[in-house]
Biopython code that builds the backbone (N, CA, C, O; Angstrom):
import numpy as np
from Bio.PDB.StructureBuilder import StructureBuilder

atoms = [
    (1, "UNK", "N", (4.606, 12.754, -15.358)),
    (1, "UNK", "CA", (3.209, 12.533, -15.036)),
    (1, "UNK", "C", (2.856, 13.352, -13.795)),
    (1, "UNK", "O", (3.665, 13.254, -12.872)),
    (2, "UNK", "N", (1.782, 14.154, -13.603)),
    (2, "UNK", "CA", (1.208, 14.737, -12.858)),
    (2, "UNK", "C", (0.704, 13.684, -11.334)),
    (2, "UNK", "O", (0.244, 12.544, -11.262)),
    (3, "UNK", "N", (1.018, 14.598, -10.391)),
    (3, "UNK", "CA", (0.422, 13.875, -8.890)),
    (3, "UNK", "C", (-0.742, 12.854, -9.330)),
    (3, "UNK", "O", (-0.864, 11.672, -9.653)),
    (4, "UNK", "N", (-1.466, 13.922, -9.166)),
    (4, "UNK", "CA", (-2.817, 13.543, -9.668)),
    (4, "UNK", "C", (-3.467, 12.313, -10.600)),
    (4, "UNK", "O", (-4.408, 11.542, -10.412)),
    (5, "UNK", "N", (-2.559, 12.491, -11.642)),
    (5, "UNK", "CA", (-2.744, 11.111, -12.333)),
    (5, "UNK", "C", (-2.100, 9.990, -12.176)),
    (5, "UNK", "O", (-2.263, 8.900, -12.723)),
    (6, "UNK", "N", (-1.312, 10.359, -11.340)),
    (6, "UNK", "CA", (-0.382, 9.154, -10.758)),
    (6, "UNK", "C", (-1.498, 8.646, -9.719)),
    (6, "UNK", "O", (-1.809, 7.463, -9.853)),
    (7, "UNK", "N", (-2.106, 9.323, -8.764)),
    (7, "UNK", "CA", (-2.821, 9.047, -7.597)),
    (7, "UNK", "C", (-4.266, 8.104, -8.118)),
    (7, "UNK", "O", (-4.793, 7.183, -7.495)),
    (8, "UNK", "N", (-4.747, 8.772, -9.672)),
    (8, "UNK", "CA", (-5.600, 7.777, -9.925)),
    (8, "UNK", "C", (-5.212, 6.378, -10.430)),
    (8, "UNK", "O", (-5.779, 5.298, -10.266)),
    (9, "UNK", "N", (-4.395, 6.611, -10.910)),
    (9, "UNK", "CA", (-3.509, 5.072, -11.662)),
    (9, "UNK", "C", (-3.069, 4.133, -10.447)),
    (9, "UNK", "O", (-2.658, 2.995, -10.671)),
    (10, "UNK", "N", (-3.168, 4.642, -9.163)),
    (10, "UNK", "CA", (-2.450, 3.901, -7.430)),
    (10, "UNK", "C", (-4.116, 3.402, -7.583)),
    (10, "UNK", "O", (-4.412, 2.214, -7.712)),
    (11, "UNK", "N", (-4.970, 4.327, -7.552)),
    (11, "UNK", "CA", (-6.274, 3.861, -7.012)),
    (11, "UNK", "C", (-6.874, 2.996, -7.725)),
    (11, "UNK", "O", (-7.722, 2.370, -7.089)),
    (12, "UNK", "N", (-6.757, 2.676, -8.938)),
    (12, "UNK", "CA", (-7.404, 1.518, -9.897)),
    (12, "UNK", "C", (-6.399, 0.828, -9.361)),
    (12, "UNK", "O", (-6.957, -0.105, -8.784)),
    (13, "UNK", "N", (-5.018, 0.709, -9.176)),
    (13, "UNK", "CA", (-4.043, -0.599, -8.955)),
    (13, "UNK", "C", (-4.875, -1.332, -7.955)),
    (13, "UNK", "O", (-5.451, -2.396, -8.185)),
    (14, "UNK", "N", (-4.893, -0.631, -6.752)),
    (14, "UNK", "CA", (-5.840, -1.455, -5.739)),
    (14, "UNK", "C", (-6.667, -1.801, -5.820)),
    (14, "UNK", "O", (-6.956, -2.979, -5.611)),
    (15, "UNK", "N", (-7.573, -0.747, -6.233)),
    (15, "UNK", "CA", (-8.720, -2.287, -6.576)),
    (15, "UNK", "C", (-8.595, -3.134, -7.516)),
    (15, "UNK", "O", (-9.541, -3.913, -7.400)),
    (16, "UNK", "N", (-7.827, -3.482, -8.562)),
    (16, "UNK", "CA", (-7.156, -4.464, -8.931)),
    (16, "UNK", "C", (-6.437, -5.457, -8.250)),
    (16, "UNK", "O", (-6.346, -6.619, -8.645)),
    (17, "UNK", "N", (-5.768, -4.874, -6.919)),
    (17, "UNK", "CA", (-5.064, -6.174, -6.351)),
    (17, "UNK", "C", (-6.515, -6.371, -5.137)),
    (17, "UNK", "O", (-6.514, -7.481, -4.604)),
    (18, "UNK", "N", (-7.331, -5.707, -4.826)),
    (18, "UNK", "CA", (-7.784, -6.048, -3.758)),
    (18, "UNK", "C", (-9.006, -6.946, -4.375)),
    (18, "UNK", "O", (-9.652, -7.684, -3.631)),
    (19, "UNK", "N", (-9.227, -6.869, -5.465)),
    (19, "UNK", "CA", (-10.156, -7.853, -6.227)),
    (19, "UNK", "C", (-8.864, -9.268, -6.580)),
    (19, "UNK", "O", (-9.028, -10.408, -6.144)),
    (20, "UNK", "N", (-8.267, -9.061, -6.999)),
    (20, "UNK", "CA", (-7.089, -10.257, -6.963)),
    (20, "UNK", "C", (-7.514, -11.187, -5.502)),
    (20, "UNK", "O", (-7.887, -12.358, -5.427)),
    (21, "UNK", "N", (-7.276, -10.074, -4.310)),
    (21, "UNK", "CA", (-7.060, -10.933, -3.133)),
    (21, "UNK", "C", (-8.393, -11.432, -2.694)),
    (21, "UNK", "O", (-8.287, -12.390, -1.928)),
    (22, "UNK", "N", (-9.537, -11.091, -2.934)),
    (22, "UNK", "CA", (-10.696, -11.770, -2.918)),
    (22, "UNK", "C", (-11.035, -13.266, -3.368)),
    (22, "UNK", "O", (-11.655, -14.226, -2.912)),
    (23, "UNK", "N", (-10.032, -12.831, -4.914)),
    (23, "UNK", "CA", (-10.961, -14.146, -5.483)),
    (23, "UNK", "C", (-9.859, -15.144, -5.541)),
    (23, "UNK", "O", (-9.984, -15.938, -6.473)),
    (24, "UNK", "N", (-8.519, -15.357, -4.576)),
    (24, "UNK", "CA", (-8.078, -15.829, -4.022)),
    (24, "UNK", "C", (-8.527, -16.375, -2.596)),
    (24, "UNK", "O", (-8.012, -17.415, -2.186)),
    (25, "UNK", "N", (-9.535, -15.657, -1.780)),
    (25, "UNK", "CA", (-10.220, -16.800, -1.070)),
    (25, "UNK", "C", (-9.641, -15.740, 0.537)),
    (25, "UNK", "O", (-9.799, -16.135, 1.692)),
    (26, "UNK", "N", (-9.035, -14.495, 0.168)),
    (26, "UNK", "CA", (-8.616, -13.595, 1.256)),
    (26, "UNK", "C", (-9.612, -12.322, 1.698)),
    (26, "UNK", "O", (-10.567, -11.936, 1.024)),
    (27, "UNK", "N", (-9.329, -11.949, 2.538)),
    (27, "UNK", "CA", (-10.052, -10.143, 2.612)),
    (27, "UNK", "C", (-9.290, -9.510, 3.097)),
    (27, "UNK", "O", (-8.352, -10.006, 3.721)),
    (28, "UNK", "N", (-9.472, -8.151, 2.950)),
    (28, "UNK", "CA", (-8.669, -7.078, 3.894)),
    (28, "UNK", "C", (-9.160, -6.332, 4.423)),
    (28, "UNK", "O", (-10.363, -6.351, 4.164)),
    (29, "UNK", "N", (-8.870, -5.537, 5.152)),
    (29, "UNK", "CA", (-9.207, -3.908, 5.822)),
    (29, "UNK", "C", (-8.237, -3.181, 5.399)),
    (29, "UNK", "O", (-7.125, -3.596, 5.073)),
    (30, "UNK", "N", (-8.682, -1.868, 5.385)),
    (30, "UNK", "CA", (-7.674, -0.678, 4.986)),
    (30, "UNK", "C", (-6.775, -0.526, 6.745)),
    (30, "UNK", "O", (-7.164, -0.832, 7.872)),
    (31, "UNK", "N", (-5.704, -0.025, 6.331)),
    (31, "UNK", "CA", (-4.763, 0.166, 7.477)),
    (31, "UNK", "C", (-4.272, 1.398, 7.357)),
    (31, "UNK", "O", (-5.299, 1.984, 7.013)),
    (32, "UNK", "N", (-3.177, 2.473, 7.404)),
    (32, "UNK", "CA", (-3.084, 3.246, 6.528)),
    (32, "UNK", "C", (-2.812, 3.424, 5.211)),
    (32, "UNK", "O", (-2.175, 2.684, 4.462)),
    (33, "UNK", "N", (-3.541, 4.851, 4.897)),
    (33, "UNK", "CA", (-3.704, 5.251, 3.641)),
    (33, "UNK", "C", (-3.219, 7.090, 3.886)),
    (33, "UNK", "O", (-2.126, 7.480, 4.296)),
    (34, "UNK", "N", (-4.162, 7.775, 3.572)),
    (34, "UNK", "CA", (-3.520, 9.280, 3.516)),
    (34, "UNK", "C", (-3.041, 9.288, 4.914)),
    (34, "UNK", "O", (-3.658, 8.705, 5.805)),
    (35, "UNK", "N", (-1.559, 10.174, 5.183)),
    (35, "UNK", "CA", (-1.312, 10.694, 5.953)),
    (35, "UNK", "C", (-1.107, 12.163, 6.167)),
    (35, "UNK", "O", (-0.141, 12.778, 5.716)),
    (36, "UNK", "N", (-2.196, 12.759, 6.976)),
    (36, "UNK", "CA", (-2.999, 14.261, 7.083)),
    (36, "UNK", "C", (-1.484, 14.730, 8.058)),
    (36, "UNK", "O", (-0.934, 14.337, 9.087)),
    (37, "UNK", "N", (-1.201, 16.060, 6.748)),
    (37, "UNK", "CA", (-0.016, 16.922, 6.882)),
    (37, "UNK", "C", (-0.174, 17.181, 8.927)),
    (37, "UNK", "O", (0.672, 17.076, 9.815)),
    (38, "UNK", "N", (-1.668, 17.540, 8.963)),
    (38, "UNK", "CA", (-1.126, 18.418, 10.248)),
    (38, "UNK", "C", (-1.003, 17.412, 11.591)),
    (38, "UNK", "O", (-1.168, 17.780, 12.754)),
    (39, "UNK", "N", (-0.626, 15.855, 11.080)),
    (39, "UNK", "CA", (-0.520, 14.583, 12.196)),
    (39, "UNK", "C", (0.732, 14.361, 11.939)),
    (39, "UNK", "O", (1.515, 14.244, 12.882)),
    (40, "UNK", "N", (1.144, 14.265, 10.707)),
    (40, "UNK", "CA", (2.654, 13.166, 10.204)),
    (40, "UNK", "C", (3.417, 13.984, 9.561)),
    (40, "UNK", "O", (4.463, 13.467, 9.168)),
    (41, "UNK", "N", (3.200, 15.621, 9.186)),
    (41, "UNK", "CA", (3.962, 16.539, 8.636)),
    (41, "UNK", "C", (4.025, 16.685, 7.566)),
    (41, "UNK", "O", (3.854, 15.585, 7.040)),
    (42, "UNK", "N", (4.209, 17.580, 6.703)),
    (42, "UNK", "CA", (4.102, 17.843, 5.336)),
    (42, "UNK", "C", (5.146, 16.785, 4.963)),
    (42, "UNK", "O", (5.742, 16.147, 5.831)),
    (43, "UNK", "N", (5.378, 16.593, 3.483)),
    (43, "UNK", "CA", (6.090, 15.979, 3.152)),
    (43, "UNK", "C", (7.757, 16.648, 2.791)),
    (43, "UNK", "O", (8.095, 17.682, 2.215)),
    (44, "UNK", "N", (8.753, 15.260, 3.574)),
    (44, "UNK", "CA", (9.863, 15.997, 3.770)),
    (44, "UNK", "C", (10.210, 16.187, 5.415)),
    (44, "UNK", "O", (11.318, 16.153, 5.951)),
    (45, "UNK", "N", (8.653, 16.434, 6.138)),
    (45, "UNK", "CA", (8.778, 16.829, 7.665)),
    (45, "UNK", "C", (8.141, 15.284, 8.410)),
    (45, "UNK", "O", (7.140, 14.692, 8.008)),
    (46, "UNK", "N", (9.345, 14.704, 10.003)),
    (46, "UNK", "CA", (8.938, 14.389, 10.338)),
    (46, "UNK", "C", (8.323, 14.417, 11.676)),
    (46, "UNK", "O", (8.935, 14.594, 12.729)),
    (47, "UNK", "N", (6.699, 14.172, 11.502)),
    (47, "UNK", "CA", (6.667, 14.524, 13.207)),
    (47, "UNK", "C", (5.684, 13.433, 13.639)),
    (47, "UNK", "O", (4.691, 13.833, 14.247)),
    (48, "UNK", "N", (5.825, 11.868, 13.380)),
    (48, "UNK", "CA", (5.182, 11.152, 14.178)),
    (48, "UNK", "C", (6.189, 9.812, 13.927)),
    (48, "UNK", "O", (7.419, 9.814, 13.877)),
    (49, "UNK", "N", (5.291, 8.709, 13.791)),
    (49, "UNK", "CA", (6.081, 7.272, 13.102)),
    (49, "UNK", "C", (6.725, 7.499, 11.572)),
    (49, "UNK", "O", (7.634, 6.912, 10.986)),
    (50, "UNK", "N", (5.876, 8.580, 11.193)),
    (50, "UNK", "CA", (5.965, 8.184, 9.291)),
    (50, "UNK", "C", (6.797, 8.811, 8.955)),
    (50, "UNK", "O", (7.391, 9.769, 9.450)),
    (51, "UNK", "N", (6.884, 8.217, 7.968)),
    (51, "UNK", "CA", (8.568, 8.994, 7.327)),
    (51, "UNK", "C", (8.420, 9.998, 6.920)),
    (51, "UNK", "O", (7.334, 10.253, 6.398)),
    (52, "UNK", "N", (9.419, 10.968, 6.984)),
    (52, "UNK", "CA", (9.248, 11.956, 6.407)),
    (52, "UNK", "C", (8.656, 12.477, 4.694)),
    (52, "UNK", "O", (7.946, 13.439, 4.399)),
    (53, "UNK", "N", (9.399, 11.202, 3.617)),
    (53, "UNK", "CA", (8.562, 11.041, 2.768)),
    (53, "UNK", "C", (8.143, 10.093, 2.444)),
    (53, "UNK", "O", (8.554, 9.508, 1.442)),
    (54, "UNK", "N", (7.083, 9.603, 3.287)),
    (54, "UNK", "CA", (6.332, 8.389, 3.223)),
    (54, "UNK", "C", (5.458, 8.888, 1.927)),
    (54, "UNK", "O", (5.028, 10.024, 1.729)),
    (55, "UNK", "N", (5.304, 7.642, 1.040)),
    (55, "UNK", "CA", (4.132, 7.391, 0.231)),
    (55, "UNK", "C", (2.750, 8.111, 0.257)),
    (55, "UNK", "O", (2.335, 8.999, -0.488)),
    (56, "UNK", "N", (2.053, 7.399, 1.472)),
    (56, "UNK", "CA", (1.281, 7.578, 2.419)),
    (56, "UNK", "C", (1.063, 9.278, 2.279)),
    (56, "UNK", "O", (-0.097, 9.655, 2.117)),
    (57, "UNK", "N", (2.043, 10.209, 2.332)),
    (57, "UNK", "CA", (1.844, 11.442, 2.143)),
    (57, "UNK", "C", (1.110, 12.456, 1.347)),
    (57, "UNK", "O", (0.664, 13.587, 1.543)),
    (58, "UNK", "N", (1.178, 11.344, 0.076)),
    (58, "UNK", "CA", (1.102, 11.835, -1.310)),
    (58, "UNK", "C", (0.323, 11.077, -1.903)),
    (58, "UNK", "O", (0.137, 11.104, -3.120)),
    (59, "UNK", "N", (-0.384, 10.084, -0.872)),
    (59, "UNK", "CA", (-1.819, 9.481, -1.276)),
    (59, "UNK", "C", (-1.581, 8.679, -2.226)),
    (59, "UNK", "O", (-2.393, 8.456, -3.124)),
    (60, "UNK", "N", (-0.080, 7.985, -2.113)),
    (60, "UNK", "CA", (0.438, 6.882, -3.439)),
    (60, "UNK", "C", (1.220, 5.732, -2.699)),
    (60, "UNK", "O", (2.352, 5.309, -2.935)),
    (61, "UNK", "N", (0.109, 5.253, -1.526)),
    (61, "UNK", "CA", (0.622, 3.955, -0.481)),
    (61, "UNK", "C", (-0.743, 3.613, 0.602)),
    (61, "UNK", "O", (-1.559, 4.452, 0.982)),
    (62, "UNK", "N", (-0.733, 2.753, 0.814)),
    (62, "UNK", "CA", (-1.743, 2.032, 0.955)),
    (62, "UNK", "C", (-1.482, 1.046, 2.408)),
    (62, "UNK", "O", (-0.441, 0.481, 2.072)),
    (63, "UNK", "N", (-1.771, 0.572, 3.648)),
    (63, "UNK", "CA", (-1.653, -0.442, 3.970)),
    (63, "UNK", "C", (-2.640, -1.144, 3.978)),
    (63, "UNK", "O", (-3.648, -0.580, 4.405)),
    (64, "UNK", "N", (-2.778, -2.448, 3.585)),
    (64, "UNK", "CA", (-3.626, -3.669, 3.510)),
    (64, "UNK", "C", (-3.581, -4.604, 4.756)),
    (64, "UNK", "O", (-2.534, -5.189, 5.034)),
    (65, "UNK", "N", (-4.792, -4.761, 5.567)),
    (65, "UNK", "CA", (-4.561, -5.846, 6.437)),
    (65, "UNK", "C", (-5.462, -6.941, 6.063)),
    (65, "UNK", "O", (-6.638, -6.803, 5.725)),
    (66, "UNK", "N", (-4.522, -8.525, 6.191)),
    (66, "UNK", "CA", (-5.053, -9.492, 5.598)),
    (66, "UNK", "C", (-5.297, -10.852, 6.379)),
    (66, "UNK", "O", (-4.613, -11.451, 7.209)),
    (67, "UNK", "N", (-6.737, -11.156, 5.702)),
    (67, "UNK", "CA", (-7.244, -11.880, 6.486)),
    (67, "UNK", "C", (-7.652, -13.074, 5.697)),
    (67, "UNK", "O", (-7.829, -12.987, 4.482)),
    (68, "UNK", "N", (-7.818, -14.272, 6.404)),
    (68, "UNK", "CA", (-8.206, -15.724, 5.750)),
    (68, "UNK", "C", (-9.544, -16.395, 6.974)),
    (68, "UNK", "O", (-9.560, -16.712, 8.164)),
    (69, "UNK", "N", (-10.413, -16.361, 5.976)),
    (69, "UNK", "CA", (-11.205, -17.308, 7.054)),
    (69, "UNK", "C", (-11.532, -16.493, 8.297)),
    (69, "UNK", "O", (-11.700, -17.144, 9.329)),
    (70, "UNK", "N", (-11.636, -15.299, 8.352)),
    (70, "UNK", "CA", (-11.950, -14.215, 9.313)),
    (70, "UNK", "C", (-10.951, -14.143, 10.273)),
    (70, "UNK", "O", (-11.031, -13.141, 10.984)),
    (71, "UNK", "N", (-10.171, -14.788, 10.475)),
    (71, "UNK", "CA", (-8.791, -14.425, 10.794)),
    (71, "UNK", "C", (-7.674, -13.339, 10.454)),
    (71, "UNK", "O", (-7.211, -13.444, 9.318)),
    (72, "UNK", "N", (-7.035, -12.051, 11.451)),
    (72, "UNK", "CA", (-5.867, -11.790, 11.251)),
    (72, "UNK", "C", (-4.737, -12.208, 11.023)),
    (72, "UNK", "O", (-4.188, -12.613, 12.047)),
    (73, "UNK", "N", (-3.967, -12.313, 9.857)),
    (73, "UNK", "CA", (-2.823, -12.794, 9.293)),
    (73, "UNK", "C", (-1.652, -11.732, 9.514)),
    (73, "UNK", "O", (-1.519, -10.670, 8.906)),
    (74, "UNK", "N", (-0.837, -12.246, 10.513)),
    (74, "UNK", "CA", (0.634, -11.651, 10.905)),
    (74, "UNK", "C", (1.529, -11.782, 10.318)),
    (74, "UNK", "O", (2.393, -10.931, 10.105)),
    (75, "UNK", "N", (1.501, -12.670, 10.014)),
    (75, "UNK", "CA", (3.166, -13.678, 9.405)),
    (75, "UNK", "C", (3.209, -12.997, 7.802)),
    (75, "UNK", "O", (2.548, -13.411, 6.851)),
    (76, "UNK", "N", (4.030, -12.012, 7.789)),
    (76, "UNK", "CA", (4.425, -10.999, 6.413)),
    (76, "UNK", "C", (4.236, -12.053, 5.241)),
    (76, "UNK", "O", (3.642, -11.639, 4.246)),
    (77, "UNK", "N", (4.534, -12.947, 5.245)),
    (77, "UNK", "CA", (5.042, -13.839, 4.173)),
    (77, "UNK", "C", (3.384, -14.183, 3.371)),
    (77, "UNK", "O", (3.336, -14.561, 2.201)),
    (78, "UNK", "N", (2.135, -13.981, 4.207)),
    (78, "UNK", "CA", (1.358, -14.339, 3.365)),
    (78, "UNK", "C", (1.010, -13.650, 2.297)),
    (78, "UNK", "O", (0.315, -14.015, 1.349)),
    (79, "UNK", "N", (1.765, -12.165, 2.583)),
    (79, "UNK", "CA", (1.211, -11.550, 1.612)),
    (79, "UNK", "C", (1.880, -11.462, 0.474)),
    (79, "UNK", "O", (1.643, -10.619, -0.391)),
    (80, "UNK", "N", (2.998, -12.570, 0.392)),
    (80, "UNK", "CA", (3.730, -12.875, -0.794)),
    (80, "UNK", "C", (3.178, -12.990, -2.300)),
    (80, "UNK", "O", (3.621, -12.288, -3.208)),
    (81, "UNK", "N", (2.286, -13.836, -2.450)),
    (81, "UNK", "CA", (1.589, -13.979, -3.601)),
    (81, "UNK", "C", (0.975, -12.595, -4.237)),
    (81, "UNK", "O", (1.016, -12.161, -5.388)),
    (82, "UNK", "N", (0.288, -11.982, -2.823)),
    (82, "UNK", "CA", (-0.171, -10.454, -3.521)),
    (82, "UNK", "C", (0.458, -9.408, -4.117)),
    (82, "UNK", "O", (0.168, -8.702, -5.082)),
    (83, "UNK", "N", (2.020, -9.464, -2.831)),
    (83, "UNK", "CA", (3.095, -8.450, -3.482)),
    (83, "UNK", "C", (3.562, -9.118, -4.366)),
    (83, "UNK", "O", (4.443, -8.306, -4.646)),
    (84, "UNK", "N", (3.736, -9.955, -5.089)),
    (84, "UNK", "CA", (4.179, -10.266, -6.332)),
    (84, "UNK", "C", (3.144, -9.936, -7.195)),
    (84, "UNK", "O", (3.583, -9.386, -8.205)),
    (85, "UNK", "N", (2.065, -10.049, -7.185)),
    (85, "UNK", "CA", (0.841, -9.694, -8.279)),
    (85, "UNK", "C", (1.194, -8.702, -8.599)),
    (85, "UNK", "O", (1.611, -8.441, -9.727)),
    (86, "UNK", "N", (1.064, -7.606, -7.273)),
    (86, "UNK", "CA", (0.695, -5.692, -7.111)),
    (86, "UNK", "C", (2.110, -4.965, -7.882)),
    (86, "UNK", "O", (1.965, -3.986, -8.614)),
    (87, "UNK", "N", (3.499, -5.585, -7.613)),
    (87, "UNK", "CA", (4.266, -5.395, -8.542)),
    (87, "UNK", "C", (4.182, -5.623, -9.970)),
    (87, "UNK", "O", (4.588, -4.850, -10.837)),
    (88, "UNK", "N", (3.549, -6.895, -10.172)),
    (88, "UNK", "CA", (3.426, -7.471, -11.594)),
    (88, "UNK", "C", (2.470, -6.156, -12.419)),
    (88, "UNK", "O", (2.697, -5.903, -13.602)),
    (89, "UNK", "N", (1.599, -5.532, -11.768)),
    (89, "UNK", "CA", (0.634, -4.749, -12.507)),
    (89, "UNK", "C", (1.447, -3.391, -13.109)),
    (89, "UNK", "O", (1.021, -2.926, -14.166)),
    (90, "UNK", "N", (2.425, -2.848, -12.561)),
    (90, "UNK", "CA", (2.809, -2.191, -12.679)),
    (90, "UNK", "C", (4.472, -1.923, -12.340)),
    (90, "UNK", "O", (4.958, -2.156, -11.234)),
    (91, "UNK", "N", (5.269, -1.373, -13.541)),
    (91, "UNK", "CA", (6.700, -1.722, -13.158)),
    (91, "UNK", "C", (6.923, -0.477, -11.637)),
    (91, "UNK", "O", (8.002, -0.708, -11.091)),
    (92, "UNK", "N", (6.159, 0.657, -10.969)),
    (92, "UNK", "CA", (6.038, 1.375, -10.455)),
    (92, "UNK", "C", (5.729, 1.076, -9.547)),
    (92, "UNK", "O", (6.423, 1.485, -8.617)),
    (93, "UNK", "N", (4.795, 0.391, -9.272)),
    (93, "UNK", "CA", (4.489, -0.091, -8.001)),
    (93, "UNK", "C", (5.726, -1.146, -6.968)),
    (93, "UNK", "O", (6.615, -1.825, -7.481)),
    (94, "UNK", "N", (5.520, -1.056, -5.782)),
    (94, "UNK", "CA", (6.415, -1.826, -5.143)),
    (94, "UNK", "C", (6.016, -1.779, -4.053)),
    (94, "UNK", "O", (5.543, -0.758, -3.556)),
    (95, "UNK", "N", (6.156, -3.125, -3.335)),
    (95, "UNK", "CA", (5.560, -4.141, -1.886)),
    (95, "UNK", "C", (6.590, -3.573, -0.731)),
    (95, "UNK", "O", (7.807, -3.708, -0.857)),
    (96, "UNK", "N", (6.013, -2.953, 0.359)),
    (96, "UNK", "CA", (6.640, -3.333, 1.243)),
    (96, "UNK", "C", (7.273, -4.676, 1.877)),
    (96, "UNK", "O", (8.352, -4.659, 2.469)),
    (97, "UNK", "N", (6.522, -5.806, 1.700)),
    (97, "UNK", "CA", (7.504, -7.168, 1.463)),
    (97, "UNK", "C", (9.087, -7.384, 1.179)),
    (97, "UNK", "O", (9.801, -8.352, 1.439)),
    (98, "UNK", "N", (9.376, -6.193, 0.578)),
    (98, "UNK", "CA", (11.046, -6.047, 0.091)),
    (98, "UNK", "C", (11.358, -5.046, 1.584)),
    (98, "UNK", "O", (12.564, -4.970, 1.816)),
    (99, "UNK", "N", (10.819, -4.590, 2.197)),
    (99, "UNK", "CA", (11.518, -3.864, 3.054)),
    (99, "UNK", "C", (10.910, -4.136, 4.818)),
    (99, "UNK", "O", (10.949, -3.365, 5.777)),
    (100, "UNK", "N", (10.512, -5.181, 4.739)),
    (100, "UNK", "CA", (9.946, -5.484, 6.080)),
    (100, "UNK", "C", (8.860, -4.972, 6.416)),
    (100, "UNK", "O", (8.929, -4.759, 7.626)),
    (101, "UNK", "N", (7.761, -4.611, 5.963)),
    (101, "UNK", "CA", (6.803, -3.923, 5.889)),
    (101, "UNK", "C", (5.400, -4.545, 4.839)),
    (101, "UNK", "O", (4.742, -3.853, 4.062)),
    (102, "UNK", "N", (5.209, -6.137, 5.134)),
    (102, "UNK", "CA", (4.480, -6.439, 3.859)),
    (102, "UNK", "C", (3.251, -6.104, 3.684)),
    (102, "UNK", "O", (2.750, -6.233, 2.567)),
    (103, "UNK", "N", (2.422, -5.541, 4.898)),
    (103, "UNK", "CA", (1.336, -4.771, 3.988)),
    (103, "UNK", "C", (1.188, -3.845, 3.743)),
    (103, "UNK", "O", (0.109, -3.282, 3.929)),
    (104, "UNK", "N", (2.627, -3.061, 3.005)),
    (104, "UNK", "CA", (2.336, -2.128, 2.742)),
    (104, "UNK", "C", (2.498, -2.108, 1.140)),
    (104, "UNK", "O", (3.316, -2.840, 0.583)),
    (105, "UNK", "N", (1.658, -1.215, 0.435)),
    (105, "UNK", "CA", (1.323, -0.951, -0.568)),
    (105, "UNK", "C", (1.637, -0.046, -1.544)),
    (105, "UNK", "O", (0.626, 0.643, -1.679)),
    (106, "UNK", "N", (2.662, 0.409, -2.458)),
    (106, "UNK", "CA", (2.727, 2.020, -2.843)),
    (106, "UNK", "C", (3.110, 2.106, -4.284)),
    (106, "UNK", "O", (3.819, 1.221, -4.764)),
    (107, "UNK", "N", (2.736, 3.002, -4.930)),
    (107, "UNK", "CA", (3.483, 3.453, -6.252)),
    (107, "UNK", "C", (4.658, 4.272, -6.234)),
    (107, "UNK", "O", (4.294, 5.402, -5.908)),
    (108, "UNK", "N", (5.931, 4.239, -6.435)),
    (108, "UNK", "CA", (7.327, 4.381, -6.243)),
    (108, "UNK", "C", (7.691, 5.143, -7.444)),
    (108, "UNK", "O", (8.733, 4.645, -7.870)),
    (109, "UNK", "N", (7.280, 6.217, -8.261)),
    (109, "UNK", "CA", (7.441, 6.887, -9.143)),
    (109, "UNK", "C", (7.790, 8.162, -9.199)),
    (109, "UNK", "O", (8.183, 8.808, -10.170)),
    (110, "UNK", "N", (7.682, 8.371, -8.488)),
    (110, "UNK", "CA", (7.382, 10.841, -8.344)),
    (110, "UNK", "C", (8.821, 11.509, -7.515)),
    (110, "UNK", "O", (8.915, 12.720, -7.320)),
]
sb = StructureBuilder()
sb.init_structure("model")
sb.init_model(0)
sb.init_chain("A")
sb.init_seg("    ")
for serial, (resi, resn, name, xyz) in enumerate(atoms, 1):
    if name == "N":
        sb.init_residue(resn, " ", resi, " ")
    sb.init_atom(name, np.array(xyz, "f"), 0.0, 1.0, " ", f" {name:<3s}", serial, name[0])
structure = sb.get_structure()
């Protein structure tokens, strides 16, 4: 499968889970999403926090920040229910939740 169509198939996932987390009674803000080659390095290169091949690179990772009741939610674990959804949609997708990182978001394919 092509970048590209991988990148649109990430972008319907989310709004699929981010409509999930709505009508569960949550909201979010975007956190990161693209990470611009000439800040975090092409992919492969690292030159800030992000990994060298972060997700994030390739516009196929997402961070979600989540909120209840207009409140910031810290505690990783709430976003349990979601990373189980956001996996469920797709055998490709996968939660930062498995790696200490739960709002993070990505398609794990390429």
């Amino acid at each position: 499968m092509s970048l590209s169509k991988a990148q649109r198939e990430f972008a319907l996932d989310i709004a699929d889970l981010i409509h999930f987390i709505y009508e569960s009674g949550y909201e979010v803000t975007f956190g990161d999403a693209y990470r611009d080659p000439r800040v975090h390095g092409k992919l492969g290169e690292k030159r800030s926090y992000s990994s060298p091949y972060s997700n994030h690179k390739r516009r196929l990772a997402v961070d979600l920040n989540l909120f209840k009741d207009g409140e910031y939610l810290t505690d990783g674990e709430a976003h349990r229910p979601f990373a189980d959804y956001w996996e469920a949609i797709r055998p490709e997708n996968r939660s930062g939740i498995r790696f200490n990182d739960a709002n993070h978001y990505e398609r794990n394919e390429l």
